[in-house]
C-alpha atoms as a printed R data frame, in Angstrom:
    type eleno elety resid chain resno      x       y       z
1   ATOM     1    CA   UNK     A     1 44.055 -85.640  13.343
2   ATOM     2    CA   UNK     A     2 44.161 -82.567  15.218
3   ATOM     3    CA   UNK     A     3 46.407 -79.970  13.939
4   ATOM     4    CA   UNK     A     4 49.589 -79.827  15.608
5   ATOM     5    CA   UNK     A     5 51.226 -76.498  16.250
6   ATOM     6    CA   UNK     A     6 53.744 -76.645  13.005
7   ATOM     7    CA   UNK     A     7 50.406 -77.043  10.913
8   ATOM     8    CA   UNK     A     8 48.705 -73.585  12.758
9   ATOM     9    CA   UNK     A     9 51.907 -71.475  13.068
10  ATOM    10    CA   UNK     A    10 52.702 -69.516   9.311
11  ATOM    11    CA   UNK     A    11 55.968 -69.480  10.227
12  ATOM    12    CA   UNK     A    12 57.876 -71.982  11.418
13  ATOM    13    CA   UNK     A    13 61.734 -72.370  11.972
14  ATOM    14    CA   UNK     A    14 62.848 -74.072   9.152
15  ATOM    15    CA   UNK     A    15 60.722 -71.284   7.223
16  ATOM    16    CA   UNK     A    16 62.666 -68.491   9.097
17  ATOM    17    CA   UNK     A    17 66.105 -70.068   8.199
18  ATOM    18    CA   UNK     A    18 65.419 -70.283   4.636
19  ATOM    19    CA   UNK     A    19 63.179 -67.313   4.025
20  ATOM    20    CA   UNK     A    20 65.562 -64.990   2.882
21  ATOM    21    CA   UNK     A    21 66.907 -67.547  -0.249
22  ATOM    22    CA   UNK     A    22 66.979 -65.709  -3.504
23  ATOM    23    CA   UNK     A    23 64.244 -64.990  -5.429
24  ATOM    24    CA   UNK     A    24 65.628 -65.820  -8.822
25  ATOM    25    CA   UNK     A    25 67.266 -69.067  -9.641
26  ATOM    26    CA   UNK     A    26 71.178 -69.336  -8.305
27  ATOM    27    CA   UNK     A    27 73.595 -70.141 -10.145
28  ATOM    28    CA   UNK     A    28 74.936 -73.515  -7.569
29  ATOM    29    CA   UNK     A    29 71.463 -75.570  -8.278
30  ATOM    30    CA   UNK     A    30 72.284 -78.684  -9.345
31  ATOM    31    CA   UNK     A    31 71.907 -80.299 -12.627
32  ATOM    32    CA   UNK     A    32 67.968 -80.402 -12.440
33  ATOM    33    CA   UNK     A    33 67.496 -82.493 -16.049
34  ATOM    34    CA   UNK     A    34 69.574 -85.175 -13.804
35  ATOM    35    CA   UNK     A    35 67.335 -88.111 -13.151
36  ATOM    36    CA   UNK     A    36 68.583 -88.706  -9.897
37  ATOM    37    CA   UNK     A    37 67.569 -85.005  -8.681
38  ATOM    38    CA   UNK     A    38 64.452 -84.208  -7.850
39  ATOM    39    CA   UNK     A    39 63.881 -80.358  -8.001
40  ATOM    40    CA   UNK     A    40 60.565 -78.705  -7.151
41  ATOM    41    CA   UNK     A    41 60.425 -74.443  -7.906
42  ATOM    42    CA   UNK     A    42 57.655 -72.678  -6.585
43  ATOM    43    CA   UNK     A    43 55.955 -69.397  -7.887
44  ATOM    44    CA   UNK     A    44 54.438 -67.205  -6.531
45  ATOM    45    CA   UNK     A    45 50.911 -65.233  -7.985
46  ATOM    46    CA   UNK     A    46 52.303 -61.745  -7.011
47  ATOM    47    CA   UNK     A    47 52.951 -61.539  -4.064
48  ATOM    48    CA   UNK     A    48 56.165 -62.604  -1.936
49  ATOM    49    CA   UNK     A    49 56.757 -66.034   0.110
50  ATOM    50    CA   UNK     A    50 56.062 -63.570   4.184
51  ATOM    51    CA   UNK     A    51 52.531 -63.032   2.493
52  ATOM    52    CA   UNK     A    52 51.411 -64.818   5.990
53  ATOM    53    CA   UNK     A    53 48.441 -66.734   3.222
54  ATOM    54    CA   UNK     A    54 49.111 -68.715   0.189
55  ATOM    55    CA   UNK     A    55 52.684 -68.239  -0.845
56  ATOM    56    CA   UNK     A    56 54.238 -68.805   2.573
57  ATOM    57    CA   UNK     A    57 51.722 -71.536   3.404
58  ATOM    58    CA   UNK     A    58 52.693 -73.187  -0.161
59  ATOM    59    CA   UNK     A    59 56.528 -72.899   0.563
60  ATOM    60    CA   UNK     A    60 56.239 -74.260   3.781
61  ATOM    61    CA   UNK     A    61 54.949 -77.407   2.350
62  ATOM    62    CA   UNK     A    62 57.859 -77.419   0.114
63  ATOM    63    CA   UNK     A    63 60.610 -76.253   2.293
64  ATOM    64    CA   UNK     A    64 59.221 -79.395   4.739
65  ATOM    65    CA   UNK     A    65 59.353 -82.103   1.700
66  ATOM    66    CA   UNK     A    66 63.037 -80.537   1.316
67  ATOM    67    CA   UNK     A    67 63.851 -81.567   5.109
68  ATOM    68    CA   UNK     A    68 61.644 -84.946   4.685
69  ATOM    69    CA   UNK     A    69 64.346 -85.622   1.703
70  ATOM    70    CA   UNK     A    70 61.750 -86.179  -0.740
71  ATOM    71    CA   UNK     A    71 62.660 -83.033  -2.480
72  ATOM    72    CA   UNK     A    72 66.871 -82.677  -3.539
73  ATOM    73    CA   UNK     A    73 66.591 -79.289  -4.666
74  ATOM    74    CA   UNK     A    74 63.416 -76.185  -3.933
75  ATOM    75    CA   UNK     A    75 63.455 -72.606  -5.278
76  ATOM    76    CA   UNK     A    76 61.015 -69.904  -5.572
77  ATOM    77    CA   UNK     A    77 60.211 -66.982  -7.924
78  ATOM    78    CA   UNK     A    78 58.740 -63.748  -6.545
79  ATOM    79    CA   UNK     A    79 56.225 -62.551  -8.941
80  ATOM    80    CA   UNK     A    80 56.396 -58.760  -9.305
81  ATOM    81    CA   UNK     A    81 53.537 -58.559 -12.555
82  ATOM    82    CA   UNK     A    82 51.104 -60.798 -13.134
83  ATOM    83    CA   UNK     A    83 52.047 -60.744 -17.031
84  ATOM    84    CA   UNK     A    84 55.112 -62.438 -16.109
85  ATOM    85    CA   UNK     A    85 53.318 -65.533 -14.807
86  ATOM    86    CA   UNK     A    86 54.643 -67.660 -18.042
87  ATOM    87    CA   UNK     A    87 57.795 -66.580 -17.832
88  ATOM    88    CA   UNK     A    88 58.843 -67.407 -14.226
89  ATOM    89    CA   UNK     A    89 57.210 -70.505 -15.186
90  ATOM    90    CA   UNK     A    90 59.943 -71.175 -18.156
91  ATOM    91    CA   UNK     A    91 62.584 -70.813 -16.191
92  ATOM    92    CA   UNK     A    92 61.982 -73.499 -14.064
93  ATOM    93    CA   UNK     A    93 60.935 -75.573 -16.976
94  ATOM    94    CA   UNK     A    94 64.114 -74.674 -18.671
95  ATOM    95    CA   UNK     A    95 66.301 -75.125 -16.175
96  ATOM    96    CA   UNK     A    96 64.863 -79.020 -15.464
97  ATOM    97    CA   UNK     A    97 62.585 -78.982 -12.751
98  ATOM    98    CA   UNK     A    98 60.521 -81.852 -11.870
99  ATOM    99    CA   UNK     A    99 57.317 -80.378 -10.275
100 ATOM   100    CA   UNK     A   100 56.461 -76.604 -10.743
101 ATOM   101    CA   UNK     A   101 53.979 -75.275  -8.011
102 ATOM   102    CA   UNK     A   102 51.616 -71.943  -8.707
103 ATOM   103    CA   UNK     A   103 49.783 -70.574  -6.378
104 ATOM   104    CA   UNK     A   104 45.993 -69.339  -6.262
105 ATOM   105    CA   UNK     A   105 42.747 -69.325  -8.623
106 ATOM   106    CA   UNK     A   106 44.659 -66.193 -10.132
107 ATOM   107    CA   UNK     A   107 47.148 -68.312 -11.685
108 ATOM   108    CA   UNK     A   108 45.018 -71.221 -13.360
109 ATOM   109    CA   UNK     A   109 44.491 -70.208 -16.341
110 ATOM   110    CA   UNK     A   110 48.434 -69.727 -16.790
111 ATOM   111    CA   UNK     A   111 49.573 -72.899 -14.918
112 ATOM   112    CA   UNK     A   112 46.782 -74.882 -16.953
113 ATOM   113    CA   UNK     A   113 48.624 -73.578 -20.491
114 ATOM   114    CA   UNK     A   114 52.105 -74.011 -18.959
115 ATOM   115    CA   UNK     A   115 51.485 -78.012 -17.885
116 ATOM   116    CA   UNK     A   116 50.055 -78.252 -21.488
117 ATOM   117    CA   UNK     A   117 53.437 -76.919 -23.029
118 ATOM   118    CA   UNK     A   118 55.783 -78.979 -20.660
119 ATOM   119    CA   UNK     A   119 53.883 -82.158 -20.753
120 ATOM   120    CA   UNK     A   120 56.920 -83.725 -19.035
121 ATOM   121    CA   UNK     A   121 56.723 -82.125 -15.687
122 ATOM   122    CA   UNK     A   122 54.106 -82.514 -13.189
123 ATOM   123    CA   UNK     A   123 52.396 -79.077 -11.951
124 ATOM   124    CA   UNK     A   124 50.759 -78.592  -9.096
125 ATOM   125    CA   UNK     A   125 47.928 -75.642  -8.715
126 ATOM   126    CA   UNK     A   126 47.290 -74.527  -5.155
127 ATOM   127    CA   UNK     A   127 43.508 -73.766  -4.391
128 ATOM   128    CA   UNK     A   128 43.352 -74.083  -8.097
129 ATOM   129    CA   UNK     A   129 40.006 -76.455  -8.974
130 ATOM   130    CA   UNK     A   130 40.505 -77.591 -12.466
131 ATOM   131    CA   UNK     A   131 36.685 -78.196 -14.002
132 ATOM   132    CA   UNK     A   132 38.262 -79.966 -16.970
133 ATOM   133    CA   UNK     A   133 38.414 -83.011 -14.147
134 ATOM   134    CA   UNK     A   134 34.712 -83.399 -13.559
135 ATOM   135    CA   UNK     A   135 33.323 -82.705 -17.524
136 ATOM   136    CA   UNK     A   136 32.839 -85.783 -19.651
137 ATOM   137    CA   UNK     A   137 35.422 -84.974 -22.188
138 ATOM   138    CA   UNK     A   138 38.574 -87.004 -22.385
139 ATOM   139    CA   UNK     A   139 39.757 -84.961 -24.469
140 ATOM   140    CA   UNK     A   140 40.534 -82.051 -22.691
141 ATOM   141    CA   UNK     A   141 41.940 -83.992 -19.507
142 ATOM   142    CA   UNK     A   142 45.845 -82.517 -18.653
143 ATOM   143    CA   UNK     A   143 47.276 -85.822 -17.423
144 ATOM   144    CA   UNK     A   144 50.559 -83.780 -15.883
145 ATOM   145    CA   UNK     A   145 48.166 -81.210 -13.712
146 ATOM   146    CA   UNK     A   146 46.635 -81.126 -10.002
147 ATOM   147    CA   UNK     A   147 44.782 -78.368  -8.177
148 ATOM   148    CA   UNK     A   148 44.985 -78.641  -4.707
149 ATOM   149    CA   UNK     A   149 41.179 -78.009  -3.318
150 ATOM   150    CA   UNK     A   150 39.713 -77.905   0.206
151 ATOM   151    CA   UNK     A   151 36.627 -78.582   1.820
152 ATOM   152    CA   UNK     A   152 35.539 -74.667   3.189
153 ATOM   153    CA   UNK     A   153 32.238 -75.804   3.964
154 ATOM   154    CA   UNK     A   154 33.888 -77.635   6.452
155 ATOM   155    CA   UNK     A   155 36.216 -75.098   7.985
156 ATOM   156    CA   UNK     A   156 33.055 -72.666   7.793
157 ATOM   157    CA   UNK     A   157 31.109 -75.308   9.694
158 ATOM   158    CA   UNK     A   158 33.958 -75.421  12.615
159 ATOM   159    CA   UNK     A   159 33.774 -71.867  12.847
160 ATOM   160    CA   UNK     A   160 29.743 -72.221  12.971
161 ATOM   161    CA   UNK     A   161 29.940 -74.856  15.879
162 ATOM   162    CA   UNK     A   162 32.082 -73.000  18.106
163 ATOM   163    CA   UNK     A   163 30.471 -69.574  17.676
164 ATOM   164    CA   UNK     A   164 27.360 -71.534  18.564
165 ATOM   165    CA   UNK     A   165 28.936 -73.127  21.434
166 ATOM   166    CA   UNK     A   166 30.168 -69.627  22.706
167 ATOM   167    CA   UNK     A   167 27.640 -66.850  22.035
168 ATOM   168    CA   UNK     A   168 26.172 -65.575  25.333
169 ATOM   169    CA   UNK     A   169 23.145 -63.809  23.275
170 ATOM   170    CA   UNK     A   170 21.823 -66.557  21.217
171 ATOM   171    CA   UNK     A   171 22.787 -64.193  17.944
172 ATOM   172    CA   UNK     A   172 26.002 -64.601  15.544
173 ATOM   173    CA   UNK     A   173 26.620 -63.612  12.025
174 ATOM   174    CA   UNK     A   174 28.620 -64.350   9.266
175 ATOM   175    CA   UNK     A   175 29.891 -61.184   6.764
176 ATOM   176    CA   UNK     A   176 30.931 -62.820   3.334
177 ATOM   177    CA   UNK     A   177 32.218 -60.941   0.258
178 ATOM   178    CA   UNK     A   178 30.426 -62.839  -2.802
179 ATOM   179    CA   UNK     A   179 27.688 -65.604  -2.756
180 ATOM   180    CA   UNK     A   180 28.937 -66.165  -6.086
181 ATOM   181    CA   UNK     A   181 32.181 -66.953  -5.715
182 ATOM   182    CA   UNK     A   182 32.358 -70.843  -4.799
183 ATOM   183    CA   UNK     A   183 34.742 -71.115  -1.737
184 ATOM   184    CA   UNK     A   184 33.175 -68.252  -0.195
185 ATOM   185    CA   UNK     A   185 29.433 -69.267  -0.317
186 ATOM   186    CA   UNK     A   186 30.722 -73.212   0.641
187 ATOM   187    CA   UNK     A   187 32.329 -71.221   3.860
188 ATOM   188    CA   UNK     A   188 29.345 -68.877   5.060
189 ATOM   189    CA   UNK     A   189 27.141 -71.457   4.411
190 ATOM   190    CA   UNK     A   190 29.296 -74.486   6.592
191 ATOM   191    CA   UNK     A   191 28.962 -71.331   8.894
192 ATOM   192    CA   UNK     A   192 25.321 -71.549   8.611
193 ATOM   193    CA   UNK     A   193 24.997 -75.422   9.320
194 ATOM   194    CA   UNK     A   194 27.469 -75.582  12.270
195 ATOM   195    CA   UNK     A   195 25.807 -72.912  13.779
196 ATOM   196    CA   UNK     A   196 22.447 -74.896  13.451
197 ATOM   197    CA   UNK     A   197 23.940 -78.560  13.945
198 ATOM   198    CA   UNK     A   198 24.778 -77.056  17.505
199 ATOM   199    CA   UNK     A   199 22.061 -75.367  18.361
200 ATOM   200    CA   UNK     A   200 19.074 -74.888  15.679
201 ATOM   201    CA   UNK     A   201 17.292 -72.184  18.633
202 ATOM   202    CA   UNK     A   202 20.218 -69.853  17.643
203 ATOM   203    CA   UNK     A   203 20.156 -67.162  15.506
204 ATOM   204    CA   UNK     A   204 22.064 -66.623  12.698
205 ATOM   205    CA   UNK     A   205 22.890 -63.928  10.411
206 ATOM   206    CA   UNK     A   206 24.707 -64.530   6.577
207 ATOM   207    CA   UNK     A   207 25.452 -61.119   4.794
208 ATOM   208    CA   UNK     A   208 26.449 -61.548   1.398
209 ATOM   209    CA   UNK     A   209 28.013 -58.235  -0.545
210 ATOM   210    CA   UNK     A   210 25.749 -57.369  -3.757
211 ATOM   211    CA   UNK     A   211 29.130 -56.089  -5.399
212 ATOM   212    CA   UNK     A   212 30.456 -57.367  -8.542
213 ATOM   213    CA   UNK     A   213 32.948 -60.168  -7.414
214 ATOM   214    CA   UNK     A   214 35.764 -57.680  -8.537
215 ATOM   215    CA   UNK     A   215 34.666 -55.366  -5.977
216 ATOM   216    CA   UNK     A   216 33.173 -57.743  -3.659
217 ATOM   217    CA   UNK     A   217 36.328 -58.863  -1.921
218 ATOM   218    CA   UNK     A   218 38.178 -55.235  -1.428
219 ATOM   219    CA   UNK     A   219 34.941 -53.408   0.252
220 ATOM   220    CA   UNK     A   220 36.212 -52.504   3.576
221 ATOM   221    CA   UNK     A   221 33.445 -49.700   4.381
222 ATOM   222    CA   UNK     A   222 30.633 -52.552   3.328
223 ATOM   223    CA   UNK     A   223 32.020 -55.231   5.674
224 ATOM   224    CA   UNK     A   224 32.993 -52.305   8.738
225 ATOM   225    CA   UNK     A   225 29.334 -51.075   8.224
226 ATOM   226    CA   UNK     A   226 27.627 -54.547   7.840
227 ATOM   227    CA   UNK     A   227 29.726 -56.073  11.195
228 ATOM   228    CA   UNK     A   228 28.996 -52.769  13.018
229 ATOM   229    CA   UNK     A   229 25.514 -53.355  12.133
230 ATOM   230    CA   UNK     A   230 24.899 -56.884  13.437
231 ATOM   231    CA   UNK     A   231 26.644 -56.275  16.594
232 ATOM   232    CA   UNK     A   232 24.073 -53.444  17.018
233 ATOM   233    CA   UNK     A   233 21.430 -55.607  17.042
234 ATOM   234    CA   UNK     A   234 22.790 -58.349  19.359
235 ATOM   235    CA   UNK     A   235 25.150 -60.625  17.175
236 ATOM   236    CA   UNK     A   236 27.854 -61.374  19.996
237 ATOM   237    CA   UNK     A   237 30.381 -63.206  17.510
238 ATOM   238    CA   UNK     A   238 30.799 -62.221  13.543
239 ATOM   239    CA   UNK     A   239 32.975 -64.553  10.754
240 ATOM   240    CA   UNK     A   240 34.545 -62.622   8.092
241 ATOM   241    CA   UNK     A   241 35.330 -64.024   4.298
242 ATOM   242    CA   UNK     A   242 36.862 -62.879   2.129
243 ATOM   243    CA   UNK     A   243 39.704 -60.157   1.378
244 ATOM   244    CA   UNK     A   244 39.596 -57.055   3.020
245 ATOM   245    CA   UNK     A   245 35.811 -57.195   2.779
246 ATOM   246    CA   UNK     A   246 36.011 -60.058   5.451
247 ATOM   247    CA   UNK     A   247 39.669 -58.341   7.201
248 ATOM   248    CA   UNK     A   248 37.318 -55.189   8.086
249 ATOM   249    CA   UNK     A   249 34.153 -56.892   9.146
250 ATOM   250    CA   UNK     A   250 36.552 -58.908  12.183
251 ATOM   251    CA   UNK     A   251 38.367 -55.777  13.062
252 ATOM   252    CA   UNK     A   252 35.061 -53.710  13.525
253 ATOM   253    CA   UNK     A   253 33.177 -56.669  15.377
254 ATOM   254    CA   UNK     A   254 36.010 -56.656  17.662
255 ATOM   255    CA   UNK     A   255 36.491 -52.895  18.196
256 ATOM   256    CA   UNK     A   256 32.941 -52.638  19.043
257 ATOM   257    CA   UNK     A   257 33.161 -55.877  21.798
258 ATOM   258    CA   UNK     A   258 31.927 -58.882  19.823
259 ATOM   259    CA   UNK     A   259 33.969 -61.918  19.486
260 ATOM   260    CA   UNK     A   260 36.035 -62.241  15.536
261 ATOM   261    CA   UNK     A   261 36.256 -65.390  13.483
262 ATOM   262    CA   UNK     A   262 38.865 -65.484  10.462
263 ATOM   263    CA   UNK     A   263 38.963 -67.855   7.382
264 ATOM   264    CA   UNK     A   264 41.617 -69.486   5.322
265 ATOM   265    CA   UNK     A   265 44.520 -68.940   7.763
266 ATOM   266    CA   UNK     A   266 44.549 -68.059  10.697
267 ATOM   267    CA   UNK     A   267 44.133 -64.567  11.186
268 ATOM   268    CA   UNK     A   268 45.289 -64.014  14.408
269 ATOM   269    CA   UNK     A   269 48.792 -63.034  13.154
270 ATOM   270    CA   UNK     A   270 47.481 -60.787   9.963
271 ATOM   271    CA   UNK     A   271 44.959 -59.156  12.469
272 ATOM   272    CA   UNK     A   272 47.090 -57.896  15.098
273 ATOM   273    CA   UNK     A   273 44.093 -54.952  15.880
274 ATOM   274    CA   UNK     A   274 41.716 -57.673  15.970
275 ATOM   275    CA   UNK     A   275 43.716 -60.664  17.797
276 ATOM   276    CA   UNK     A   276 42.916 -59.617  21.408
277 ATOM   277    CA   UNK     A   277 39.392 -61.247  20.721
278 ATOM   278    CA   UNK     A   278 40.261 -63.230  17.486
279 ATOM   279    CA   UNK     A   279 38.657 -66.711  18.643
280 ATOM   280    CA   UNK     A   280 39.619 -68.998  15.686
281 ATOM   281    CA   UNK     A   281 39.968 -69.212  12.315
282 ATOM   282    CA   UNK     A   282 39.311 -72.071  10.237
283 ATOM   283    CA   UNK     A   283 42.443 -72.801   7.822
284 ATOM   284    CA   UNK     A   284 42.858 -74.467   4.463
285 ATOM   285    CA   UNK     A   285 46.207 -77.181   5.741
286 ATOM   286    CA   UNK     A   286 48.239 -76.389   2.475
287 ATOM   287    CA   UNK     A   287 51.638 -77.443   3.535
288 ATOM   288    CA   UNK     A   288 50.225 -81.215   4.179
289 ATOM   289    CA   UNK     A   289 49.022 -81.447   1.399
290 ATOM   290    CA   UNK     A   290 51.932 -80.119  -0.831
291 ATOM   291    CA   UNK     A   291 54.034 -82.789   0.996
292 ATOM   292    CA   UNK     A   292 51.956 -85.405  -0.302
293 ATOM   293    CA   UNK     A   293 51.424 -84.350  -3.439
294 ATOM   294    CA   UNK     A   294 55.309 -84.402  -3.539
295 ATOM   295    CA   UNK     A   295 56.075 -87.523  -2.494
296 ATOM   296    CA   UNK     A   296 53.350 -89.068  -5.060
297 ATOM   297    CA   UNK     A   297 55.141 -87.314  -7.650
298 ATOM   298    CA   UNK     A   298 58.483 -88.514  -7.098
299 ATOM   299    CA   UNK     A   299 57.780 -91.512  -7.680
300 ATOM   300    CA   UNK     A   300 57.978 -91.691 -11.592
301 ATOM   301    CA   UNK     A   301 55.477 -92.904 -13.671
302 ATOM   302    CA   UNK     A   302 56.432 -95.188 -15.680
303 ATOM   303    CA   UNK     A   303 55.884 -97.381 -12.139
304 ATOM   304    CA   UNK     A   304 52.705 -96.227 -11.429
305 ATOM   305    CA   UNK     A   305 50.430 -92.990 -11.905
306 ATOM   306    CA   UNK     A   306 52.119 -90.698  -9.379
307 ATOM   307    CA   UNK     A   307 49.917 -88.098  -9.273
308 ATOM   308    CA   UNK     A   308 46.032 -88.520  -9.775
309 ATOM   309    CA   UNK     A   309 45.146 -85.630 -12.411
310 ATOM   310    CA   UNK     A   310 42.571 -83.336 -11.549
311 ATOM   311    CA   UNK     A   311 41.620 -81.980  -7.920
312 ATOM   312    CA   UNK     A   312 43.720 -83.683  -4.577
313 ATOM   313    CA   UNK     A   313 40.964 -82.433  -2.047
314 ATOM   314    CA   UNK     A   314 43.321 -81.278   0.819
315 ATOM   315    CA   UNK     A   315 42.028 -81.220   4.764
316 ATOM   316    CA   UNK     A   316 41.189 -78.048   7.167
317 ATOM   317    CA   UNK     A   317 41.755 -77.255  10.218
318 ATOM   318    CA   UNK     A   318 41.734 -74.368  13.008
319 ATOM   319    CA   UNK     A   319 43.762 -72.032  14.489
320 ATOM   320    CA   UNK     A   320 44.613 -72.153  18.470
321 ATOM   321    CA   UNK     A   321 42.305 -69.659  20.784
322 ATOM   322    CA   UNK     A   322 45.401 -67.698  21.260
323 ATOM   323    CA   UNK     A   323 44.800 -64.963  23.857
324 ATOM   324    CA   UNK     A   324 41.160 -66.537  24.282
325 ATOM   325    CA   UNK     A   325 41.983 -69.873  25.473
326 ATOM   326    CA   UNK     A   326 41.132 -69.168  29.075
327 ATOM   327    CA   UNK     A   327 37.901 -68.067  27.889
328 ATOM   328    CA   UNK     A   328 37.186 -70.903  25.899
329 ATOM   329    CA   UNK     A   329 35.630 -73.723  28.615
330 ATOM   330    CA   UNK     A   330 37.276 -77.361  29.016
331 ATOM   331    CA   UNK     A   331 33.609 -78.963  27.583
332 ATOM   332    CA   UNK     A   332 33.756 -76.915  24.774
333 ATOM   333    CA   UNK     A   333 37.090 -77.487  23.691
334 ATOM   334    CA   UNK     A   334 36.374 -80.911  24.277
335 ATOM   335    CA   UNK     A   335 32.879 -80.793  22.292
336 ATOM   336    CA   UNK     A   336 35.035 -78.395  18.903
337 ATOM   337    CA   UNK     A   337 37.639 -81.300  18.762
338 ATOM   338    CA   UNK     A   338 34.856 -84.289  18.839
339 ATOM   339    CA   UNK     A   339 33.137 -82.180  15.912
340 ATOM   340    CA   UNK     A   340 36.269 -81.799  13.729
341 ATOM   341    CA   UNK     A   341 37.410 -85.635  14.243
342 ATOM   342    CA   UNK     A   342 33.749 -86.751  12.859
343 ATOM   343    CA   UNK     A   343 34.267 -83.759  10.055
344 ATOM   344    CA   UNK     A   344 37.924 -85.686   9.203
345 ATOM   345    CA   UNK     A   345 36.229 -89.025   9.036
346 ATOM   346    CA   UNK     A   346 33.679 -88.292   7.364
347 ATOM   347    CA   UNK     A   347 31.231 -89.552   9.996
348 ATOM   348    CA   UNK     A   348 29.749 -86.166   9.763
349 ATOM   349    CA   UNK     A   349 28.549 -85.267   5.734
350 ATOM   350    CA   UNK     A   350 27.843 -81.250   5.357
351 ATOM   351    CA   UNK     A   351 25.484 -81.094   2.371
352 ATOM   352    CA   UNK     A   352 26.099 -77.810   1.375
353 ATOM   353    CA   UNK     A   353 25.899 -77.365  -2.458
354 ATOM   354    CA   UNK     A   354 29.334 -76.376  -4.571
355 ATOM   355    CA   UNK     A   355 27.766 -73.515  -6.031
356 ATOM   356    CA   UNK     A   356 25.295 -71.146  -5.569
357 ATOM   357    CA   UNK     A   357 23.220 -71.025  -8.759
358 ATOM   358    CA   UNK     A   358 21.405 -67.714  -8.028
359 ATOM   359    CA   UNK     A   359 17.994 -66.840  -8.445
């Protein structure tokens, strides 16, 4: 199903009503340990819940299962320091909660030790893959822990499609921040297929940064010089992954005329230089999937198994055409949306591998 317009927007009204909430837990929660109250706290990986990316997207989910009445009671914790990642997660387990929700890869290693020390509450770990679920060992298995995954390869091969379907040169490019970091390769190279599934006479361009990933995703000047580069040579419309490394590369391709594609969420309200020619952005759909995950674990498990351990494999979609839509031709609109259904029901496999192994 196509992405409605409370899946693209970041912030929707409920969100704006209940955005300013504290940030520490108040004193009129309920009785949490109750059996009959389901509470659900949420935090965050150091940032705060207007982040526009993960922690909003996250709390959004949770602020809907709140109005869907699946959830009695939310709450989030701001993370200021990274070192206090076990601690805001205590608090929640101390005080009761059902379902404690982290947020991000940076955070796995913490959530993974915290759903190991509360084995009574479920956790939930958002874009968090947990490997434990795909080795052979039974031993290791966390039978009270989720990571929330998605498909990028898919959302890269969107974003491939329709810059195939829209270049006037026949050239487009894709400026990525690490090859070797997993959800960035799996998006530049869905990039790579779409743009090739569409049209294999077009040409395109994947620029990985060399950097050490801990440098790779905060390398403005690389991506500014690497977009500025390609649209020198032709490349009419330029996708950009991955932190400011990605940010940069769409701002430049747009100051300098091309056409900018954004990743993860849609970047048309984090890129205000760059949204006057922002096209789309393929998005991760978090908030649907933290509603699901939700309502599976309310129901309690001594019924059934709630909450499938290991990875939930959540959906992606794209972002509106914004100030582009006019530009953006009745066919080809029509030919983006029969592409995504097939990509939803799986009547169109991307075999793109989940790593790249290197040399």
């Amino acid at each position: 199903m196509k992405p409605n317009n409370s899946n693209r927007m970041i912030i929707t009204a409920v969100l704006v009503m209940t955005i300013l909430m504290p940030a520490c837990l108040p004193t009129a929660a309920p009785d949490c340990t109750d059996a009959d109250v389901f509470c659900v706290g949420l935090v965050t990986d150091g940032g705060n819940i207007r982040d526009r990316g993960y922690n909003q997207y996250t709390w959004e989910g949770i602020l809907q299962a709140r109005t869907g009445r699946i959830a009695d009671w939310v709450e989030y914790i701001e993370t200021t320091d990274i070192r206090d990642y076990a601690k805001n997660i205590a608090e929640f387990a101390s005080a009761g909660y059902d379902v404690i929700v982290t947020v991000s890869s940076a955070m796995s290693e913490a959530t993974l030790t915290a759903a190991n020390t509360y084995p009574e509450i479920f956790f939930i770990g958002v874009d968090q893959y947990q490997e434990w679920a795909s080795d052979e060992d039974p031993d290791n298995d966390v039978p009270n822990l989720i990571g929330i995954t998605f498909p990028e390869d898919q959302a890269g091969f969107l974003m491939g499609a329709l810059a195939a379907m829209m270049t006037t040169t026949g050239q487009v490019g894709a400026v990525c921040s690490s090859e070797f970091y997993p959800p960035v390769w799996r998006y530049c190279e869905g990039f790579r297929e779409g743009v090739l599934y569409f049209d294999p006479n077009i040409s395109v361009e994947i620029a990985y940064n060399d950097a050490q990933i801990s440098d790779a995703f905060n390398d403005p000047v690389w991506g500014a010089e690497t977009a500025g580069s390609m649209v020198d040579r032709g490349i009419d419309i330029i996708f950009g992954v991955g932190g400011e490394t990605g940010s940069s590369a769409i701002v430049t391709a747009v100051q300098r005329g091309a056409y900018g594609l954004g990743a993860d969420f849609d970047q048309y309200t984090l890129l205000v230089e760059a949204s006057p020619h922002l096209l789309s952005s393929g998005m991760k759909l978090i908030a649907p999937a933290i509603v699901t995950l939700l309502e599976k674990a309310k129901v309690p498990r001594k019924d059934s198994q709630a909450l499938s351990i290991g990875n939930f494999i959540g959906q992606v979609g794209y972002a509106s055409f914004h100030d582009l839509d006019g530009n953006v031709p009745e066919e080809i609109k029509r030919q983006f949306e029969e592409i995504y259904a097939s990509l939803l029901s799986n009547e169109l496999e991307i075999d793109i591998p989940a790593t790249n192994a290197g040399p």
